[in-house]
C-alpha positions, 0 to 999 in steps of 0.5 A: 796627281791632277784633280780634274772637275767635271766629266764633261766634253773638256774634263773627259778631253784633258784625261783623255789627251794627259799622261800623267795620273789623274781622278775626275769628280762629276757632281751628277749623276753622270758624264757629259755635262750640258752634251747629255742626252735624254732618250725618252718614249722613242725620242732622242734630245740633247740638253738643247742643241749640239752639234760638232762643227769640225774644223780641225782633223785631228780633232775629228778623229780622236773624237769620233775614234770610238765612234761608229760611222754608220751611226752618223749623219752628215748634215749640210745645215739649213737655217733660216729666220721667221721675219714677220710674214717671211722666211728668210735665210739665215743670216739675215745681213746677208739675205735682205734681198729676201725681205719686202721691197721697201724694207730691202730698200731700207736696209741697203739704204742705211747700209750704204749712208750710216751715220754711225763709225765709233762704237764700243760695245756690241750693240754700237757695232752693230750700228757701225758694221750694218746700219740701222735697218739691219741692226734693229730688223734683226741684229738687236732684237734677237740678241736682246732675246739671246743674252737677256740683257742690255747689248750696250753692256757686251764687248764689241767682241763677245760673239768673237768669231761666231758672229757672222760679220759681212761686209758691203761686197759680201753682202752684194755679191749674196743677192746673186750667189748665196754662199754659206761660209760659216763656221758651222755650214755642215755638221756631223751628228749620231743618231744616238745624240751628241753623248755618243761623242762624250762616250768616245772621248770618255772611251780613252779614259780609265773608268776606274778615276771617274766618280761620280755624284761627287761635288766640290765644296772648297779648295785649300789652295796652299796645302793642295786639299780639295773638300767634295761631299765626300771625301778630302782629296790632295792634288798637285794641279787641278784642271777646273771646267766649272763656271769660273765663279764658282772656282773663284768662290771656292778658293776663296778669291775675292772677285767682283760679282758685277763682272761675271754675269750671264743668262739662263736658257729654259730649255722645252724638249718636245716630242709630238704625235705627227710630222710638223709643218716644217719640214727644211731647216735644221733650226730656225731663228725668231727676233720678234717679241711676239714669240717668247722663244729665240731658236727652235731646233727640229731633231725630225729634220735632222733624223728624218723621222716621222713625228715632229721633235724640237727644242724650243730655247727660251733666254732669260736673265740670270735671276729671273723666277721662271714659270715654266707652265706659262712658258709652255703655254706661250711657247705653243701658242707662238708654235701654232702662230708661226705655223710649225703646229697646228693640232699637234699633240705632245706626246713626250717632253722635258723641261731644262734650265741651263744657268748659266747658259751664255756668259756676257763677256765685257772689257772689265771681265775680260781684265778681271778674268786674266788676272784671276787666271794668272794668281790661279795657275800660279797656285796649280789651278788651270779653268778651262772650258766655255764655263771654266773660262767664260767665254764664248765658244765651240766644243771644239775649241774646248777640245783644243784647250783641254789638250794644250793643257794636258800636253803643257803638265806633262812637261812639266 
């Protein structure tokens, strides 16, 4: 029997893809991990934003096969980033033509004469890739933001394919052409908000192997004996998508707690009385220290409704104390400075802290990680998912992963 921990998008996914027996255990209250949805006086918010970026078919269509299309919207994503007195399009390597002559100058200048080539963290290559304008303009303060931490800590590739990389040509070429080749240009998203997703995959699922309020307290990994706050339960494999640490504390494998750091994200869902200022962009990008927040989100936009609904995302470090009434407090001035509120009323709201939220992948971890994984599976132990295996990712890539799995055991 395959113990799977946690109903989230990856744990429902692997029951869903596996023909073997199976039983998922959730510690909350209910499924969809951090893909919930809060529907609250007329208002519909995720945990903060997500939003399917579909790049394989298949996997399009097994998600949303429970799915009603009429519920659905299609959204080309617009984004941009607040730049002192501007607006500039997201990303902003691609986009200073947009910026004030004699800072667009010295972007293409330092992009053009850099004196920095090695590098072997991300924040060296930023330096290296874009020159030091670009680097400190944008790249460095909103990451520092982002992850909430020094960036020379993180692998040149802790973004992965996500970061969106440019080179002299493209940037070029966009001044004339603007061309949006991300990962995520569109996005599909439910007026229902991201858990009608979980609720399709979780429709391919036995309702009757899913308990909830159950959380797990240790693993006996040689007598295959997992111990919740409820019950013992014995396994032959488990498929784990809680944060790796976590499952490394649980089976008791020492690890270096140095090596698997990551922030928390304090999370403000707003609803207001009236239709904001702004009325384009999906979300919008703010590196400057003036604003406490590094992303908000505008649901209004995306449902086209008449009263302003936002995320407000706010990155701190993993052991931070966090005085969420001051963060609001600083959060509306920076709204009202910004000009997305002006004498707004806040009619509905709710307050989330994500920990972890991103994970700081580094060359050290990364060696750690694998090894772990390996002592893990050759006890029955698979970790999956963004957390189960501390990365960064897409919830389609967490899909993928979920799947192989499931096809790999039943081979077995």
């Amino acid at each position: 029997m395959d113990l799977i921990i946690g109903a989230g998008i990856t744990g429902l996914s692997y029951a869903a893809y596996s023909n073997n027996d199976y039983m998922i255990i959730e510690k909350e209250h209910e499924i969809g991990g951090y893909c919930r949805t809060i529907h609250q006086d007329g208002f519909v918010w995720d945990y903060s934003g997500h939003f399917f970026h579909f790049q394989d078919e298949k996997i399009k269509q097994d998600v949303m096969s429970h799915m009603d299309p009429s519920q659905i919207l299609s959204v080309t994503k617009k984004t941009q980033i607040k730049y002192r007195d501007l607006m500039i399009d997201y990303p902003f390597q691609k986009n200073i033509h947009q910026l004030h002559k004699e800072e667009f100058i010295d972007c293409l200048y330092d992009l053009f004469q850099n004196p920095y080539h090695d590098y072997s963290s991300f924040k060296e290559m930023l330096y290296a890739k874009f020159g030091k304008s670009i680097a400190e303009k944008f790249l460095i303060p909103y990451n520092e933001k982002l992850y909430a931490c020094d960036l020379n800590s993180l692998d040149v590739d802790a973004m992965g394919r996500f970061f969106p990389f440019a080179n002299k040509d493209d940037i070029i070429l966009n001044f004339k052409f603007a061309k949006e080749q991300s990962y995520n240009a569109h996005f599909l998203y439910p007026r229902g908000g991201a858990i009608e997703y979980v609720k399709s995959v979780c429709g391919k699922v036995k309702k009757d192997r899913i308990f909830l309020n159950e959380e797990l307290l240790d693993i006996d990994v040689y007598n295959k004996i997992a111990y919740t706050n409820k019950r013992r339960i014995k396994y032959d494999n488990i498929i784990s998508t809680i944060p790796f640490p976590y499952l490394l504390k649980q089976t008791h494998i020492d690890y270096d707690k140095s090596l698997y750091t990551s922030n928390q994200v304090l999370v403000f869902n707003i609803g207001f009385n009236k239709k904001g200022l702004e009325r384009v962009n999906n979300w919008i990008y703010f590196p400057e220290k003036k604003y406490l927040f590094y992303r908000i989100g505008f649901y209004d936009n995306i449902f086209q409704s008449d009263k302003l609904s936002v995320y407000v995302e706010i990155g701190y470090r993993e052991n931070d104390i966090i005085d969420p009434d001051k963060a609001l407090q600083d959060t509306l001035i920076g709204m009202k400075k910004a000009g997305i509120i002006s004498d707004h009323e806040i009619e509905s709201m709710c307050t989330l802290v994500m920990n972890p939220a991103y994970v700081h992948v580094t060359k050290n971890m990364e060696i750690d990680k694998l090894a772990k994984m390996k002592l893990l599976n050759g006890l029955d132990i698979y970790s999956i998912g963004r957390y189960g295996s501390w990365i960064y990712c897409s919830i389609e890539d967490n899909i993928k992963e979920a799947k192989t799995l499931a096809h790999q055991l039943e081979s077995r």
